[in-house]
Every structure is written in structure tokens, then in C-alpha cells.
Steps between C-alpha positions, in 0.01 A plus 500: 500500500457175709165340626485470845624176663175463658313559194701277323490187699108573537473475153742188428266326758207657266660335197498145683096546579473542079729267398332281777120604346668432124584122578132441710329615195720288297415225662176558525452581095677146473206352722245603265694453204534103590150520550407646164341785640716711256337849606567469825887379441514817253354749757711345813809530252477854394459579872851341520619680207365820666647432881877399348483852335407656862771322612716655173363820562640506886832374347539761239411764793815388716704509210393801387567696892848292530376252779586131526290255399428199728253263440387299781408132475223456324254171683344273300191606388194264586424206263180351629253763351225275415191737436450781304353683879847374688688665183326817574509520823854396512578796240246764650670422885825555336480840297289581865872420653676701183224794519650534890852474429463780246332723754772434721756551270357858394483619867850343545598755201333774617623445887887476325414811304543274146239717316656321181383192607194608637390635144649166365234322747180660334491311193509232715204593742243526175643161386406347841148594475483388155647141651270477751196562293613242266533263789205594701276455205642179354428383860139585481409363185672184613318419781212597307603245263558237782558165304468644157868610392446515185227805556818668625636384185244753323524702730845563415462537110218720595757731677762467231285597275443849712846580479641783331730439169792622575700293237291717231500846518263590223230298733 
């Protein structure tokens, strides 16, 4: 069996929009990282860890239903984050733009009558909301914050600290 050609060059444009989200987040974990806000730079760069295996995820689909994988050129992602508000916004605008490329890419699958892919696109859907969550709220505490990164800062451990273990499973 062969994804359809449509499907298929929807979702190699998809995996350009993650790799594309994977190197903004990057960059943006490097920002706060030179800055020595080091729970920001960890929290920006597990949301790059997490967006290069979307991207690995769409791969691994194609391969799996015989397409042809073509990535499209990836931009350069922006560099002059200079805030911990323009890094959220930045981020919660762009898994806004991801959130709607998903949506179109599930009614794409459904229109092509790709109910493989279509199932494929769920996981995705709950991981969207997740993402914007994350972003909406990170945006609200830092304009709450206004000058004060480093409340952000505590902020963050706070959150980290909420977090499952999933690295011990006799937690």
C-alpha cells in the first residue's frame, strides 16, 4: 500500500513546519542559555527535542506507507528573541500556525479517503493542545512577571517540579 501523493507532499511540507519549530526553539533555548537563565534554555530545548521527534514521527509515517520523502527548505528561524514575552509569543503564534496545519492536514486525509493517516493525525491533535497550553500559560505568567525574569525562572522549577517521573517507574 502507498500513501496518497497528496497526503504525502502535505505531510513533507508538515515535516518542514517541525523541523522549522525544532531550530526556533533551538535558538531560542540558546538565548536564555547565554543569558544564564538555565530553566528557560532547558524548557525551550526540550520543546526542540519534542518538535524534531514530530518531525521524526511524520518521517517514519511516509516510510512506513511507501511515500517519498521531501523536505522543503527549512528558513532561518528568528534570532532576535529578546524577552521572555517575545519568546512566548513567538512560540504560542507558531504551534497556533502548526495547530492549523494539522487540522488541515486531517481533513486533507479524510477528503483523500487516507483513514490511515487520519488515525495517525490524533496523537497529534492532543499534543497540540498540550503545546498550546504550555505556551499560552508561559505567556501569562510572563507578562505577569514583566521585568522580573528570573520569577519565570521559579516559575519554571516550580513546573518541573509538577512533572510526572517517567524515568522511574516505581514513583
Amino acid at each position: 500500500m502507498q500513501i496518497n501523493p497528496t497526503v504525502n507532499q502535505a505531510i513533507n511540507k508538515q515535516i518542514g513546519m517541525e523541523f522549522s519549530a525544532y531550530l526556533q526553539y533551538l535558538t531560542i533555548s540558546t538565548h536564555f542559555d547565554v543569558e544564564g537563565l538555565t530553566e528557560l534554555a532547558a524548557f525551550f530545548k526540550a520543546q526542540a527535542e519534542d518538535e524534531r521527534d514530530h518531525a521524526e514521527r511524520f518521517i517514519n509515517h511516509v516510510v512506513a506507507f511507501n511515500g517519498k520523502l521531501e523536505i522543503p527548505t527549512i528558513n532561518a528561524p528568528s534570532s532576535d528573541v529578546t524577552s521572555i514575552v517575545e519568546a512566548a509569543e513567538l512560540s504560542l503564534d507558531w504551534e497556533m500556525k502548526v495547530t492549523d496545519a494539522i487540522n488541515s492536514l486531517l481533513k486533507l486525509s479524510a477528503e483523500e479517503e487516507d483513514h490511515i493517516t487520519e488515525n495517525f493525525l490524533a496523537w497529534f491533535l492532543d499534543e497540540q493542545l498540550e503545546e498550546l497550553s504550555t505556551m499560552n500559560k508561559l505567556l501569562k505568567v510572563a507578562r505577569r512577571a514583566g521585568a522580573n525574569e528570573l520569577a519565570v525562572e521559579e516559575f519554571m522549577v516550580r513546573q518541573r517540579g509538577k512533572q510526572p517521573d517517567t524515568t522511574n517507574p516505581d514513583a
